[in-house]
C-alpha positions in Angstrom: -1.2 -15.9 -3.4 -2.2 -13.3 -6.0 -2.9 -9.7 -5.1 -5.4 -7.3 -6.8 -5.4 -4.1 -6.2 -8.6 -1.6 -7.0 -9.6 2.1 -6.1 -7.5 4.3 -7.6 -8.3 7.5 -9.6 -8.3 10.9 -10.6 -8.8 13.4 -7.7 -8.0 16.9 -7.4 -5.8 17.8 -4.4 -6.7 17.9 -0.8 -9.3 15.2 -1.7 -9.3 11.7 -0.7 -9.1 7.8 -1.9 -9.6 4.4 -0.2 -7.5 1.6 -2.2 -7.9 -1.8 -1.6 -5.8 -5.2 -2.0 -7.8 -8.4 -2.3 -6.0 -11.7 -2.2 -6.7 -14.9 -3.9 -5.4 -18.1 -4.2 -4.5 -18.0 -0.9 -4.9 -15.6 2.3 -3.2 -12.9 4.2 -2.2 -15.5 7.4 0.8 -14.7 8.4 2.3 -12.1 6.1 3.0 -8.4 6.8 1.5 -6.5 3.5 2.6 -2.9 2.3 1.5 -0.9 0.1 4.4 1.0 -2.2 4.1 3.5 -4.9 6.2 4.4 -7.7 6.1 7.6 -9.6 6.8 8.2 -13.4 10.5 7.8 -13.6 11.8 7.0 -10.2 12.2 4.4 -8.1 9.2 2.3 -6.4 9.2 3.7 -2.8 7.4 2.0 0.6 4.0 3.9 1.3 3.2 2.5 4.7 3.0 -1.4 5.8 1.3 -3.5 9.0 2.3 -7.1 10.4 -0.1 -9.8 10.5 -1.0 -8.9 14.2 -2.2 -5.7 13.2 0.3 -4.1 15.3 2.2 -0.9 15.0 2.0 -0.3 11.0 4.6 1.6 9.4 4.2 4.8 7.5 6.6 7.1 5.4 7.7 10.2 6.7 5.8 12.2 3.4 2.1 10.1 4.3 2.5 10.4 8.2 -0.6 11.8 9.5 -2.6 11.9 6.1 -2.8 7.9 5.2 -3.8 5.2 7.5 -3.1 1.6 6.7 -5.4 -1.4 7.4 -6.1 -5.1 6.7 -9.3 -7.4 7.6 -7.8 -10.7 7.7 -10.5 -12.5 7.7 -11.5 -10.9 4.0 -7.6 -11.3 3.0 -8.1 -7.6 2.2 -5.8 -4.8 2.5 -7.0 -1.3 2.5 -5.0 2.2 2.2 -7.1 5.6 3.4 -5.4 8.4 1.4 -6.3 11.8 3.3 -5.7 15.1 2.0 -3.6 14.3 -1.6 -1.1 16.2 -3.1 0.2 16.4 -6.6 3.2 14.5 -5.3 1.1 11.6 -4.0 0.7 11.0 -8.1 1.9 7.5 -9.0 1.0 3.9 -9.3 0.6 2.1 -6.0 1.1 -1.6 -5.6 0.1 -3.8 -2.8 2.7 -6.6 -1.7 3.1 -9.4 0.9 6.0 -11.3 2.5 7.2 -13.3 5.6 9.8 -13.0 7.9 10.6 -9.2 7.2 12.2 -7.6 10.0 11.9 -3.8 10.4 15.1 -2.4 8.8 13.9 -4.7 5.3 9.8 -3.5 5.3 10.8 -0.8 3.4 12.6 -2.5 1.2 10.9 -4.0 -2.3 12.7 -7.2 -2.3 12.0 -8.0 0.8 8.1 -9.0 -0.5 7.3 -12.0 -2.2 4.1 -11.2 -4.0 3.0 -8.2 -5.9 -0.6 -6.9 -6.8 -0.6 -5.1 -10.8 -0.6 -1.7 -9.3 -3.4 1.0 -9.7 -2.9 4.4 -10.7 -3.7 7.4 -9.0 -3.6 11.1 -10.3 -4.1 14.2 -8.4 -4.2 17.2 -10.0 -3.6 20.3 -8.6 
């Protein structure tokens, strides 16, 4: 399966993006996808993820509330809504599927078998 990830940007802050995850090569069936996000010079860090049933999706505690997480399965697409962006929100998010995760691991980068290229997004302040 190979991700690609598109619909990042510049914005200024309190604005707004929708990024999306396509998959080829393959589909989504079965796999929980997540999107993570790593800013210049730290670590990659889980953004939010969702199970295959479309169940319960996960967020972090700093996009709680302000990005919503969704897939269409049947378009092997994965989609991030990005509400009300901060400076700190500034990075380069990836998109990335596994199997078998259980819920301690989904924030957890290894944990994910496949990995989009990333897309950058900037807010400015």
């Amino acid at each position: 399966v190979q991700l690609q990830a598109s619909g990042g940007g510049l914005v200024q802050a309190g604005g707004s993006l929708r990024l999306s995850c396509a998959a080829s090569g393959g589909t989504f069936s079965g796999y929980t996808l997540a999107w993570f996000r790593q800013a210049s010079g730290k670590e990659r860090e889980f953004v939010a993820g969702i199970r295959w049933t479309n169940s319960n999706p996960f967020y972090a505690d700093s996009v709680k509330g302000r990005f919503t997480i969704s897939r269409d399965n049947a378009k092997s697409t994965l989609y991030l809504q990005m509400n009300s962006l901060q400076p700190d929100d500034t990075a380069v998010y990836y998109c990335t599927a596994g199997r078998s995760i259980i819920l301690s691991n989904l924030g957890v980068p290894s944990s994910y078998s496949y990995w989009g290229q990333g897309t950058q997004v900037t807010v400015s302040s």
